[in-house]
MARVO-721799 format. One record per residue (C-alpha): residue number from 0; residue in three letters; y, x, z. Coordinates in steps of 0.1 Angstrom, whole numbers, plus 5000, padded with zeros to 4 digits. Each point is the difference from the previous one (the first is absolute). Example, Ala and Ser with C-alpha at 12.3 -4.5 7.8 and 13.67 -1.06 7.14 Angstrom:
<atoms>
ATOM  nr rest   py   px   pz
ATOM   0  ala 4955 5123 5078
ATOM   1  ser 5034 5014 4993
</atoms>
This chain:
<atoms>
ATOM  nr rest   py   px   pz
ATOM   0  unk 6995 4160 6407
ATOM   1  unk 4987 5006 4969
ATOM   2  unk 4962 5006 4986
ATOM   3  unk 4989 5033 4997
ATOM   4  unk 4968 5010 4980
ATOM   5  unk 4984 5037 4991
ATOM   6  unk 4981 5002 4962
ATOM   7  unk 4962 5016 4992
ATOM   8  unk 4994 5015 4972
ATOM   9  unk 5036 4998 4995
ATOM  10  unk 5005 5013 4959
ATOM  11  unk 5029 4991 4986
ATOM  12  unk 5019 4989 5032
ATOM  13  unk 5000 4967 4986
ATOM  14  unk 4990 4977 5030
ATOM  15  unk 5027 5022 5022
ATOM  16  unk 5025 4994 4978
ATOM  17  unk 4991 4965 4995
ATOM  18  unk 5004 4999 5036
ATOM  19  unk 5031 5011 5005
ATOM  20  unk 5015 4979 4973
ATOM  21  unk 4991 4973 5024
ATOM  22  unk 5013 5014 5030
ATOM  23  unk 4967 5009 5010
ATOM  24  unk 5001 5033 5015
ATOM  25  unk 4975 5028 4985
ATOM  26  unk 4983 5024 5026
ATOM  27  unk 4975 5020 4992
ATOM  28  unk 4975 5009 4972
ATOM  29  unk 4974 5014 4990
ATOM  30  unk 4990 5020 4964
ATOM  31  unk 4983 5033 4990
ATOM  32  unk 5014 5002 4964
ATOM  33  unk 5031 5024 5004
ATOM  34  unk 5024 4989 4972
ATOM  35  unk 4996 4966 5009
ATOM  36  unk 5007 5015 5036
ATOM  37  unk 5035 5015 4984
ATOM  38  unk 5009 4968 4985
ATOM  39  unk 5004 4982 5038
ATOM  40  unk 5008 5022 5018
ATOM  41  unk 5028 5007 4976
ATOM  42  unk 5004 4960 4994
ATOM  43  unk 4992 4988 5035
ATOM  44  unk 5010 5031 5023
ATOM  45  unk 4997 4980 5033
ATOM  46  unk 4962 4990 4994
ATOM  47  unk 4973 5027 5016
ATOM  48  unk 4971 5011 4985
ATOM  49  unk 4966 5005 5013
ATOM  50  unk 4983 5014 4972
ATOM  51  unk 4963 4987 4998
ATOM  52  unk 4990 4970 5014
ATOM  53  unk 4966 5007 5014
ATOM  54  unk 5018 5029 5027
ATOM  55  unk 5024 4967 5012
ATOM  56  unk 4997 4988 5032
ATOM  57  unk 5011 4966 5001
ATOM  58  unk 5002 5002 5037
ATOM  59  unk 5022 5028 4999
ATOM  60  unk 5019 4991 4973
ATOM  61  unk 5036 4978 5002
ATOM  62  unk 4988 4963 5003
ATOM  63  unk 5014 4983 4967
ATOM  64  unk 5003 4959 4995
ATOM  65  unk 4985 5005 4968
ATOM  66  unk 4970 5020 4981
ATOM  67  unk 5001 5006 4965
ATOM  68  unk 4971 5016 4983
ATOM  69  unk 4993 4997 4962
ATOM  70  unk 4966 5025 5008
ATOM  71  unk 4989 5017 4967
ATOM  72  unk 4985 4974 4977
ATOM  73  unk 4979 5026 4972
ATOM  74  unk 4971 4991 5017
ATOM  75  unk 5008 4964 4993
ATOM  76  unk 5016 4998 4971
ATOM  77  unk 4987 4989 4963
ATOM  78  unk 5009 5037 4990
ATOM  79  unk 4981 5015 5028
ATOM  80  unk 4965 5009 5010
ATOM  81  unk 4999 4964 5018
ATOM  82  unk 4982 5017 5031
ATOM  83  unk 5024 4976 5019
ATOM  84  unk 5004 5004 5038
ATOM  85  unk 4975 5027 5003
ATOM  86  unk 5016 5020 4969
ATOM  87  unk 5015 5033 5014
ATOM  88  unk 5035 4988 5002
ATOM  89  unk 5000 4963 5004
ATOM  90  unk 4985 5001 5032
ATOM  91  unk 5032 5013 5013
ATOM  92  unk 5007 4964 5004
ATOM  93  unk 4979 5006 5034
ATOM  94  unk 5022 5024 5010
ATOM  95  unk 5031 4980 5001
ATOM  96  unk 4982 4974 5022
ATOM  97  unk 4988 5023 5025
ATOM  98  unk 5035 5011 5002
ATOM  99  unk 5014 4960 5003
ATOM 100  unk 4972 4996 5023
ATOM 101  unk 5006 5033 5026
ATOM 102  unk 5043 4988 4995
ATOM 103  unk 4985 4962 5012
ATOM 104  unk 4984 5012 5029
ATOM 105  unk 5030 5023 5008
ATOM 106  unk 5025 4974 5005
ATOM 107  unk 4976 4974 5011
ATOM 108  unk 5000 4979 4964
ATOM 109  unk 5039 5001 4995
ATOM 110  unk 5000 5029 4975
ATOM 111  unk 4996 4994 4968
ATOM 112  unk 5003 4962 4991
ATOM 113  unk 5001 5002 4965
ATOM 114  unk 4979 5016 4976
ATOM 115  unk 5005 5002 4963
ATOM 116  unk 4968 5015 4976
ATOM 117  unk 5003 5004 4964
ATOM 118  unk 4979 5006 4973
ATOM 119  unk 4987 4996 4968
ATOM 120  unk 4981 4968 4990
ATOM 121  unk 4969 5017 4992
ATOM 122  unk 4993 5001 5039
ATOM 123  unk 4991 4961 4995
ATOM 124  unk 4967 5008 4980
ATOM 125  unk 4996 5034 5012
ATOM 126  unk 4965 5001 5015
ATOM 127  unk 4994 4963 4986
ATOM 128  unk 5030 4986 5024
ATOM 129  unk 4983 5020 5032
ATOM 130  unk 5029 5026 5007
ATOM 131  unk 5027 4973 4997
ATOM 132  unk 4978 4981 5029
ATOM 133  unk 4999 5034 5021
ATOM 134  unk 5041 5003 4994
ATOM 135  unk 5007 4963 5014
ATOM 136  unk 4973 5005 5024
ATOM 137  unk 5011 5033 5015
ATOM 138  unk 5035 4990 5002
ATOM 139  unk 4994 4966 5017
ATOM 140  unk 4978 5021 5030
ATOM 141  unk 5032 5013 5002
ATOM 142  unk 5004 4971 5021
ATOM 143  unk 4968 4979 5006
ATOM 144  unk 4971 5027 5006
ATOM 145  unk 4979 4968 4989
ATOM 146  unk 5016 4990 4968
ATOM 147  unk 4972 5001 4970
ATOM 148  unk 5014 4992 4964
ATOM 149  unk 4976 4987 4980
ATOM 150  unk 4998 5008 4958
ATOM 151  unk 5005 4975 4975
ATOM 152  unk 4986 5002 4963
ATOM 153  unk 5038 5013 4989
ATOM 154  unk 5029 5008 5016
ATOM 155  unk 5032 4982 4994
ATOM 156  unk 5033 5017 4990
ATOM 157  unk 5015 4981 5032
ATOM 158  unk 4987 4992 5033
ATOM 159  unk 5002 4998 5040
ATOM 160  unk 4981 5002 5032
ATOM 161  unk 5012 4985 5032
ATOM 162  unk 4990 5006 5032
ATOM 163  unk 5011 4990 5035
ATOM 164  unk 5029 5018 4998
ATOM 165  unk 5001 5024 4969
ATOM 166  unk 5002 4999 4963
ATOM 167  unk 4984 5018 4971
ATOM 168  unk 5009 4992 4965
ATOM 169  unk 5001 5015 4963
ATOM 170  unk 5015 4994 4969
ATOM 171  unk 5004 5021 4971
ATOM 172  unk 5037 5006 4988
ATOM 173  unk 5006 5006 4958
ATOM 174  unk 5029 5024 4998
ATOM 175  unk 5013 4988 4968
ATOM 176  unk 5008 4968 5020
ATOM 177  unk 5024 5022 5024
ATOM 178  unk 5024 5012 4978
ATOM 179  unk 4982 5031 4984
ATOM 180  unk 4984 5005 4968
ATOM 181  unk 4965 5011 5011
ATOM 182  unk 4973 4976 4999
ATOM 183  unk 4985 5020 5034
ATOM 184  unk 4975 4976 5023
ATOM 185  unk 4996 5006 5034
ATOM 186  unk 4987 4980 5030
ATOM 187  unk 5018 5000 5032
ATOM 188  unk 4988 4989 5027
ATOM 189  unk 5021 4993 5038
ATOM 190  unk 4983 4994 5029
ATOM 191  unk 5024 4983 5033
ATOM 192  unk 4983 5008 5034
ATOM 193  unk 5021 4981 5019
ATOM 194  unk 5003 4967 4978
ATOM 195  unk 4972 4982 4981
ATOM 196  unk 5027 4982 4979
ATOM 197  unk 5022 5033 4991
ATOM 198  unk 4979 5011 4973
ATOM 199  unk 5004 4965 4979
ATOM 200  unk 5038 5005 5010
ATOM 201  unk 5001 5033 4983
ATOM 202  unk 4977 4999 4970
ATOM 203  unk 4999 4965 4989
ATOM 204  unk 5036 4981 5013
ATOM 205  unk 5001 4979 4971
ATOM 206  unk 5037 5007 4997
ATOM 207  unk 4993 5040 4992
ATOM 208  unk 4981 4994 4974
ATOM 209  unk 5009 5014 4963
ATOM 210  unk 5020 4972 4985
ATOM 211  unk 5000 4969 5025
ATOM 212  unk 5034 5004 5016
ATOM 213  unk 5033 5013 5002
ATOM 214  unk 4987 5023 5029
ATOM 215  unk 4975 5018 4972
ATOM 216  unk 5026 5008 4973
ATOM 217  unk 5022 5009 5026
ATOM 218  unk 4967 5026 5013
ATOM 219  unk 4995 5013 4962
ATOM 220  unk 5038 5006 4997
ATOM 221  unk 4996 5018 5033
ATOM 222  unk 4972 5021 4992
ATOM 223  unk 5013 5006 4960
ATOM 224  unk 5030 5018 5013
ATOM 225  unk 4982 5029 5015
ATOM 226  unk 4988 5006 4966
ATOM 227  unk 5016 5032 4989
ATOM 228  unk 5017 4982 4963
ATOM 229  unk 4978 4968 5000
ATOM 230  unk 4975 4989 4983
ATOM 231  unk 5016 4998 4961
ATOM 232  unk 5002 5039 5003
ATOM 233  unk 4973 5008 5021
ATOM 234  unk 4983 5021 4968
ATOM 235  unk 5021 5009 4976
ATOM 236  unk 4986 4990 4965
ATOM 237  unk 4971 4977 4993
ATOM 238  unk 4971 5008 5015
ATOM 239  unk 4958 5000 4986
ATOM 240  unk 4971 4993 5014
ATOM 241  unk 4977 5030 4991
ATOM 242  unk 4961 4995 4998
ATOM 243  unk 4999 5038 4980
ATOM 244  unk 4963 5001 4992
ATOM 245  unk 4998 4970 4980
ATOM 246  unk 5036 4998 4990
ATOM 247  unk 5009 4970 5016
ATOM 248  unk 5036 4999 5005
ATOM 249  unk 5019 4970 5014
ATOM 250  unk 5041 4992 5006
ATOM 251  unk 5005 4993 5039
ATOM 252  unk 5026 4977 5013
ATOM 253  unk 4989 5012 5034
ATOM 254  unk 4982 5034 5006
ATOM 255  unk 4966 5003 5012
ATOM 256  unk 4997 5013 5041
ATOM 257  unk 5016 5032 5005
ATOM 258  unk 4972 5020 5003
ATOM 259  unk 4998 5045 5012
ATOM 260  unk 4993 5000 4964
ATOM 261  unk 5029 4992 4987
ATOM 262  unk 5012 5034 4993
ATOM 263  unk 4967 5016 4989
ATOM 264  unk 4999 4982 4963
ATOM 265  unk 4965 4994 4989
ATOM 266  unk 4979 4966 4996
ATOM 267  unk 5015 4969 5009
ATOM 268  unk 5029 5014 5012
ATOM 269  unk 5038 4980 4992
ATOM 270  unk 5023 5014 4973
ATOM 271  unk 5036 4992 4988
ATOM 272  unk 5016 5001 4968
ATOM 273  unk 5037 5003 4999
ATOM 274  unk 5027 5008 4973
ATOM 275  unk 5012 5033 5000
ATOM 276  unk 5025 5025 4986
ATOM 277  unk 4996 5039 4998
ATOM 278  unk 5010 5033 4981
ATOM 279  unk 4987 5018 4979
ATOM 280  unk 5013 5040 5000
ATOM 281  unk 4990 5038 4992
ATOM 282  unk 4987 5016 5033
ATOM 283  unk 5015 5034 4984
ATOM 284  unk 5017 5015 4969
ATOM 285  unk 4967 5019 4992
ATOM 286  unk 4983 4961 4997
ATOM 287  unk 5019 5002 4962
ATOM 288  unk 4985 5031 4987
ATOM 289  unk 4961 4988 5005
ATOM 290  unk 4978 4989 4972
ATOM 291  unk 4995 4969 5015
ATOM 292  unk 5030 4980 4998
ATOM 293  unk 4991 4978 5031
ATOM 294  unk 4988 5026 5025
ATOM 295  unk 5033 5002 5016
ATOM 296  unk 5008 4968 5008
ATOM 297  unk 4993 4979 5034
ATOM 298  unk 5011 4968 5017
ATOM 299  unk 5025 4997 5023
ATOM 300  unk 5020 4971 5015
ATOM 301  unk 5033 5022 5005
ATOM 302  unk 5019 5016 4969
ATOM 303  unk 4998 5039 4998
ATOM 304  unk 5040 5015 4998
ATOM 305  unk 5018 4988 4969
ATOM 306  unk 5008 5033 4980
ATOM 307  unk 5003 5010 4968
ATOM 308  unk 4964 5012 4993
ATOM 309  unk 4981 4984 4976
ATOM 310  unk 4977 4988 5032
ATOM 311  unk 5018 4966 5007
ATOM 312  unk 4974 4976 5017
ATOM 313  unk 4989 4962 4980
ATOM 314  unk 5004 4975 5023
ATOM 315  unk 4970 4971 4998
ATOM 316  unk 5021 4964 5008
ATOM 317  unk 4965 4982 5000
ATOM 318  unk 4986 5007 4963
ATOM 319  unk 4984 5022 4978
ATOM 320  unk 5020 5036 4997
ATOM 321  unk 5008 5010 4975
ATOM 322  unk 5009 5038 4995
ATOM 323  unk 5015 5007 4973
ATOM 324  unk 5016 5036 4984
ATOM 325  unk 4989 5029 4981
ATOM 326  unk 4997 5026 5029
ATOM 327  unk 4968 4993 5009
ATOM 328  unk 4983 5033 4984
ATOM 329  unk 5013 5035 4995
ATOM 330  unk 4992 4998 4957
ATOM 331  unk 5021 4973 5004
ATOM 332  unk 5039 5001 5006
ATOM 333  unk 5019 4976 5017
ATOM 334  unk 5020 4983 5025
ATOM 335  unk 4970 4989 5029
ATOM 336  unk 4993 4973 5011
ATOM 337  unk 5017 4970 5001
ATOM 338  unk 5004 4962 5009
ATOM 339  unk 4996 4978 4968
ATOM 340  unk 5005 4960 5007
ATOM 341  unk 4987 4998 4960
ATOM 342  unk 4963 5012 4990
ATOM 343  unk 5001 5023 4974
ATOM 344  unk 4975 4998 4966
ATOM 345  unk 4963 5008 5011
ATOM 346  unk 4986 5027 4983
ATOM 347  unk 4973 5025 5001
ATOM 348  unk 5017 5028 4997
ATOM 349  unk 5020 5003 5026
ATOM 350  unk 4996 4998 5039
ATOM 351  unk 5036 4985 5006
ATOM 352  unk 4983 4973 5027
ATOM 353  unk 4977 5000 5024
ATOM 354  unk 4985 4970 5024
ATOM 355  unk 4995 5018 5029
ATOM 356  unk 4968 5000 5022
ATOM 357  unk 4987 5008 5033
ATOM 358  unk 4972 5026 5000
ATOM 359  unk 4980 5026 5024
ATOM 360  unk 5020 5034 4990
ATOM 361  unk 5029 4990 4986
ATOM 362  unk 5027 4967 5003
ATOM 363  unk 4994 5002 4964
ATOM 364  unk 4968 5007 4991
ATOM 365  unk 4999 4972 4972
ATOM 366  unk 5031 5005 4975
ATOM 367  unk 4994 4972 4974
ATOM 368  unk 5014 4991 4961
ATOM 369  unk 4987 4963 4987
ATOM 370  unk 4972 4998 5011
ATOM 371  unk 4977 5008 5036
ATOM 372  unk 4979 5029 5004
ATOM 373  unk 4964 4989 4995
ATOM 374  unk 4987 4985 5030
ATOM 375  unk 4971 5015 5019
ATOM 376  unk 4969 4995 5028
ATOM 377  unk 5026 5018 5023
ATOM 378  unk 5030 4977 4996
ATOM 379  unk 4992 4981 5030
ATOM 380  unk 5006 5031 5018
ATOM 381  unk 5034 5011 4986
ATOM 382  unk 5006 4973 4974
ATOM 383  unk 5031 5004 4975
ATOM 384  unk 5029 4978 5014
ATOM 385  unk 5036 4986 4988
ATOM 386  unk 5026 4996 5025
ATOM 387  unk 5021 4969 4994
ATOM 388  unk 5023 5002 5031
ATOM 389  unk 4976 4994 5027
ATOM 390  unk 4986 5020 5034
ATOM 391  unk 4964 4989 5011
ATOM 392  unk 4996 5011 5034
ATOM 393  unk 4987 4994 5036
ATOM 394  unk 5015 4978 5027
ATOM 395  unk 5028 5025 5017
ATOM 396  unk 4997 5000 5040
ATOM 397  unk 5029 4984 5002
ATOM 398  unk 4988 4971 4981
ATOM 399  unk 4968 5001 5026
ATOM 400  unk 5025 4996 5027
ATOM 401  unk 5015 4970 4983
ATOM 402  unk 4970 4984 4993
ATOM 403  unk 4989 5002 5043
ATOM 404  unk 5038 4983 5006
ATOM 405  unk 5015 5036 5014
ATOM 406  unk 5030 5015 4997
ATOM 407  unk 5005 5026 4972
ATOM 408  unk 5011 5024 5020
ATOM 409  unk 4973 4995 5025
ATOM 410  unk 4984 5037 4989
ATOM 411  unk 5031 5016 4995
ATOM 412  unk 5015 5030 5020
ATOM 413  unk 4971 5012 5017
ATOM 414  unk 5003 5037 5004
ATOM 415  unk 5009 5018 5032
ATOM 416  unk 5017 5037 4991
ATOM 417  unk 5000 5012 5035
ATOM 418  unk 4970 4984 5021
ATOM 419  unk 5003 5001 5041
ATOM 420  unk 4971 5020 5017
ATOM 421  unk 4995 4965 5011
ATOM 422  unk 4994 4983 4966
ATOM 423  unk 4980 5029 4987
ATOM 424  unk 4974 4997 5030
ATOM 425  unk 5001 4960 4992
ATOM 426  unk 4989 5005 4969
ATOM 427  unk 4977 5028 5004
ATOM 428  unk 4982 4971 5021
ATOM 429  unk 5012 4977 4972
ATOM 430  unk 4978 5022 4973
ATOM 431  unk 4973 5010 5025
ATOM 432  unk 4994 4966 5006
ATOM 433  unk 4988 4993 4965
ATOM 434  unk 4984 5024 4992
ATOM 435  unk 4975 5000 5024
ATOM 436  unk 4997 4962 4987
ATOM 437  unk 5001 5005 4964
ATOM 438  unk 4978 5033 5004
ATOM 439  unk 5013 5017 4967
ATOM 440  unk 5012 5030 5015
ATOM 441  unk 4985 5025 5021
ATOM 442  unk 5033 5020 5007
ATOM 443  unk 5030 4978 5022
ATOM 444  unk 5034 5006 4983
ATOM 445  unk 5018 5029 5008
ATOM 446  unk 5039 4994 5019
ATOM 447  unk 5012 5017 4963
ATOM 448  unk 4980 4974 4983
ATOM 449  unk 5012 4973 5024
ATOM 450  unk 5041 5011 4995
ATOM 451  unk 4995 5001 4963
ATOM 452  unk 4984 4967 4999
ATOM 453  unk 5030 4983 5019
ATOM 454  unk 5026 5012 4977
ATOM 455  unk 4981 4978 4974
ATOM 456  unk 4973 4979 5012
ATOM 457  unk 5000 4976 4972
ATOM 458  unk 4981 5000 4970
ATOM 459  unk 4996 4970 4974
ATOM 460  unk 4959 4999 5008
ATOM 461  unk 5006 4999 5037
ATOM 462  unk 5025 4969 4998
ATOM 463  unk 4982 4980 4973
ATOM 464  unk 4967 5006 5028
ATOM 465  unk 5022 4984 5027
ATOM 466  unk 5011 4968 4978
ATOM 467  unk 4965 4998 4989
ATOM 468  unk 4988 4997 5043
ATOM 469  unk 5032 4983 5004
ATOM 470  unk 5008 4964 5005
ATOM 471  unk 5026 4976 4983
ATOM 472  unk 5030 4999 5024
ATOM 473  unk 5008 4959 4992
ATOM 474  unk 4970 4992 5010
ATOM 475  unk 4997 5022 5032
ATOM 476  unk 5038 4988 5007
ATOM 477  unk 4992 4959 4996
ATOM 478  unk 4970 5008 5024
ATOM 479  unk 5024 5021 5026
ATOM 480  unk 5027 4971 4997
ATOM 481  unk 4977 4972 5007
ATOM 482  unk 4980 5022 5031
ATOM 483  unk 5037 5004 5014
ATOM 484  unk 5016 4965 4996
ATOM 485  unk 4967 4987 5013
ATOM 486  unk 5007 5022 5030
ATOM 487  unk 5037 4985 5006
ATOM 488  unk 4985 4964 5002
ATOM 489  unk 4971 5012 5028
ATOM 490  unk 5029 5015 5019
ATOM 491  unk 5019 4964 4998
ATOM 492  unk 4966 4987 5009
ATOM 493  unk 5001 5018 5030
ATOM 494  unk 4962 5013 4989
ATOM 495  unk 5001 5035 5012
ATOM 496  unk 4985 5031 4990
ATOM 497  unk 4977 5005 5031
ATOM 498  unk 4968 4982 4991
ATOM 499  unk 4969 5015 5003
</atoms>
């Protein structure tokens, strides 16, 4: 019979699907955010949801082998307000014990035996080590009503507590050491409450560990190939680290932890550089007859119609272009534009060339001869630039995806055309839900609002949110692996699942 296990704060589905890869089956979760919402139910249709975790009833609720919960970790986190357990959302973590607790008592301590909590490794110093202590202490009263963990001067990336007949340990898992390019930190920690040496099986069996054995590469290999094209074309092009305000860039080999940021540009967001090819073409035939000869001009990455107008589009192969013709102005007669692989004699007479630039109202707002236009106190603000056959540009979602270890196709295919009666009043809860959490809105969503909304539910700032909360899926899936075959060898040990 195999495990079963239900997911808090569930995200990106990524302990589910984890899960599942390892024959584990997913039951239920819980989540308020609605697109990540769409993504399992579209992804994982056989998992339920139960919306917000402090309405659960973990009595009530079906009795799981194992609790995952990666609670929210603002509160916790270096980027946070660092108000740690008693920060508005990272004392959710309560929650989810209270429901492991009330599921305990339920099925008189078989339900659940396994619990997996992630975070970030900010909740080691967070309140000078003190909420980590509450996290191992909470979750070992679980068990022992009596247990008391004391606080050393600094907590360890790795560690375990034993008791009579239970486990607690931690160690924090690199996910650029699990087959993604991501250098994304994150403890996990498993705690066994039927067997005080499970947790040493699962976390720290010497054979698992990142290069020791044949069983590890074997793991990576494993976990790699759920990566939607691997990790040499995770991003395509070569990617920046971007420290904006005092221009500090630096190359990556591995990109920084995917962050809800990642979309949003700004400060010390990621960027990537790649080559690029596009057109260059007349958006009309009136575009010839203005005084300026660049003003009808834009660029495109597909070629307008070839005709026989005088409007045929340059195409940039990854230099300078160069535009060259007499057609430019009406005083002037000629044959357009045109394609010229040899620069003509500079002069400053004529405006046969231009360098083209990026500016506020135009695509062309700089048209240059020799030399620059003089440069001003407002450059840094729309500075003049020269496009050598490169695209500067934000991580894509897709790329996010890549970087957690998911699928690329993971976000894809979301929209409903004709919703049941049933859905819509599932996600009239669905949106009801959060906003009474959130409190941004004082009006609930209308069933026109809802419809529309299914059609399309996805939009680039709602999926790079979800990879941001999300966690990597090698990681997740070497944790889910070692819970389950850790479970196979207590069945041959004739253990049972029925102590208390």
């Amino acid at each position: 019979m195999s495990l079963t296990m239900a997911s808090l704060f569930d995200g990106s589905g990524g302990f589910p699907l984890a899960a599942k890869n390892e024959g584990i089956t997913p039951v239920w979760a819980s989540e308020i955010e609605p697109f990540p919402i769409r993504v399992t139910t579209k992804r994982l249709p056989e998992v339920k949801h139960y919306g917000n975790v402090a309405e659960i009833d973990g009595s009530a609720v079906e009795p799981v082998d194992i609790i995952t919960f990666g609670s929210p970790c603002q509160d916790m986190s270096v980027a946070g307000k660092r108000a740690g357990l008693k920060g508005e959302r990272s004392n959710l973590f309560y929650e989810a014990i209270r429901i492991i607790r009330e599921m305990r008592v339920r099925t008189n301590g078989r339900y659940p035996r396994y619990i997996v909590w992630e975070n970030v490794p900010g909740a080691f110093s967070s309140n000078k080590g003190e909420d980590f202590r509450c996290v191992l202490e909470s979750i070992c009263k679980i068990k022992d009503d009596w247990s008391a963990v004391p606080r050393p001067r600094k907590w360890n990336n790795a560690g375990c507590i034993v008791g009579d007949d239970f486990s607690v340990g931690w160690r924090v898992l690199d996910a650029q050491y699990w087959g993604v390019p991501q250098r994304r930190k994150r403890i996990f920690l498993v705690a066994d409450l039927a067997d005080r040496g499970g947790v040493r099986e699962i976390l720290f069996d010497r054979q698992s560990l990142q290069g020791d054995s044949e069983q590890s590469e074997s793991e990576k290999q494993k976990t790699s190939g759920i990566i939607g094209n691997g990790t040499e074309t995770s991003v395509a092009g070569i990617m920046f680290e971007n420290h904006g305000q005092d221009s500090r860039y630096r190359k990556l080999d591995k990109a920084m932890s995917v962050t809800a940021q990642y979309g949003t540009g700004g400060n010390n967001q990621p960027f990537v550089v790649q080559p690029t090819a596009f057109r260059i073409c007349a958006k009309d035939s009136n575009a010839m007859k203005s005084d300026n000869p660049l003003c009808g001009f834009y660029e495109t990455d597909k070629s307008s119609t070839v005709d026989t107008s005088n409007q045929s589009p340059c195409k940039n192969q990854g230099g300078i272009v160069v535009i060259e013709g007499n057609g430019a102005r009406p005083s002037h007669k000629g044959d357009g534009y045109k394609e010229s692989e040899t620069m003509y004699t500079l002069n400053t007479t004529e405006q046969h060339a231009v360098v083209y630039a990026a500016g506020k109202e135009s695509h062309f707002k700089h048209a240059y001869k020799e030399q620059s236009p003089t440069l001003t106190a407002t450059d840094y603000k729309e500075p003049p630039l020269i496009n050598q056959g490169y695209t500067v540009r934000r991580l894509t979602p897709t790329e996010c995806a890549r970087l957690q270890g998911f699928p690329d196709w993971w976000c894809s295919d979301l929209g409903i055309e004709e919703p049941t009666a049933e859905e819509i009043q599932f996600w009239e809860n669905v949106f009801e839900t959060h906003r009474k959490i959130m409190g941004t809105s004082k009006k609930s969503k209308t069933e026109k609002q809802i419809v529309k909304w299914l059609k399309n539910p996805h939009t680039d700032s709602a999926e790079y949110k979800m990879w941001g909360n999300g966690v990597a899926l090698p990681c997740v899936q070497f944790i889910m692996h070692q819970i389950a075959q850790r479970d196979k060898e207590t069945e041959c040990l004739d253990l049972g699942k029925y102590r208390k």
